[in-house]
N, C-alpha and C positions, 0 to 999 in steps of 0.2 A: 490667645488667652490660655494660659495653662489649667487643669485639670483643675486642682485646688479651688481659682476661682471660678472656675463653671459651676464646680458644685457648691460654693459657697453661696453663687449668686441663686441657683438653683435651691437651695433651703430657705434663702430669706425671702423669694417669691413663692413658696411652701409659705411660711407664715405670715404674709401678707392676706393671702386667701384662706389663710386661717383665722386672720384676724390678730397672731398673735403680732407682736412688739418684734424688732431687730432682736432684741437682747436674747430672746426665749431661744435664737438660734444658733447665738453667737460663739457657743462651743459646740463640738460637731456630738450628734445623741449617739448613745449607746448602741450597738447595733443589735435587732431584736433575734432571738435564740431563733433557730430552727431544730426541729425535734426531730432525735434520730429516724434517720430510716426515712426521712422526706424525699421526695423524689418529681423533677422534672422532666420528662422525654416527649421525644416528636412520634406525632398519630400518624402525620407525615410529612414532610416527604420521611424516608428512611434513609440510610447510609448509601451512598452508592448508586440510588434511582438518578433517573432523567428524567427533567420536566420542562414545561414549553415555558418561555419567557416569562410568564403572568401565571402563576401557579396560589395556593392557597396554604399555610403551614398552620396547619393543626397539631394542637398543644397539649398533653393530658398532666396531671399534677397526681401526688398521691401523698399522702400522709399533713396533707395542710390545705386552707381554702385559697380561696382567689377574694382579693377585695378591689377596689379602685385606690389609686397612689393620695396619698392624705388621710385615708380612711385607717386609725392604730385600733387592731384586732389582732391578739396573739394565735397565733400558728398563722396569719394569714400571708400574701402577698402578690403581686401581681407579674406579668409576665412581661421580660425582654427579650428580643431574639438580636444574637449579636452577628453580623452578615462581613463574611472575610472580616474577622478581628480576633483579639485576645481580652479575657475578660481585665479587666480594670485593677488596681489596689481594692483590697475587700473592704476598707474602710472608707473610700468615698463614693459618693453617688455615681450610677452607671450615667454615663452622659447620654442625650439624645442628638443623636444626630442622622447620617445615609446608614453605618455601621452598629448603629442602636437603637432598634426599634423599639420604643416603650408603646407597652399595652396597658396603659395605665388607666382606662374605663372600666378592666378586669377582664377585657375578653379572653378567650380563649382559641383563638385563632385570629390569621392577618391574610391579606390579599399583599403577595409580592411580587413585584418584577423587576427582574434584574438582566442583563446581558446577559448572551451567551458563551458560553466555557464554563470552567467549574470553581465553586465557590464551598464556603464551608459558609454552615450552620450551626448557632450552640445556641442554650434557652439558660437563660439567669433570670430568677424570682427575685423582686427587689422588695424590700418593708416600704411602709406609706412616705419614707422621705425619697425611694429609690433607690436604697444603698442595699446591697446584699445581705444577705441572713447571715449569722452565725454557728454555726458552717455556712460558706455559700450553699445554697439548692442549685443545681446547674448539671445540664446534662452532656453525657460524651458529645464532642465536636462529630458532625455529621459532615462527610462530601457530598455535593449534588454535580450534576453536570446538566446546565440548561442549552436545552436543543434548538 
């Protein structure tokens, strides 16, 4: 299934549990501003550390809050960690999958495990449909090596 409809299918199950009608989603929304100077980065791991299999990634935000995905609050949004990948087209929603982890309860940290060798890390803010800000918010690609 291509991109397009993942995230197509991914909006109109968005307003189902919203309540809304197909149609309210049938063109793709605006995508919601982020205010200069926002910024996403990891608590940890950092660039370059080593961590055992099942480690923890803590998340800090700055210039905007954290909501749950569905929830539209300007400056807000919630956190992805994108695991060995590249981010997405900015105009469609980050997909969830092994490569996209969506935090979409708002939390701010995730329990991960992954193989050993090394892997890249990066953190993208999604708006309440999942789709990146405008600028995306998104931090430098981090290396890890798990031991």
């Amino acid at each position: 299934m291509s991109r397009a409809r993942i995230a197509a299918a991914g909006l109109f199950a968005l307003a189902a549990w919203q309540g809304l009608p197909a149609e309210a989603v049938a063109q793709t929304p605006a995508r919601q501003p982020a205010p200069p100077g926002a910024q996403v980065y990891f608590h940890y791991p950092i660039d370059g550390l080593s961590v055992p299999e099942r480690f923890t990634v803590r998340i800090g935000l700055r210039g905007m809050g954290v909501a749950p995905a569905g929830v539209n609050h300007a400056r807000t949004g919630h956190h992805h960690l994108l695991i060995d990948t590249e981010p997405g087209p900015p105009d469609q929603p980050i997909p969830s999958d092994y490569n996209h982890i969506h935090l979409g309860n708002g939390q701010t940290e995730v329990v991960v495990t992954l193989p050993k060798g090394r892997h890249t890390l990066q953190l993208l803010l999604g708006d309440y449909t999942h789709a990146p800000h405008d600028p995306p918010v998104m931090s430098p690609k981090i290396t890890i090596n798990v031991r």
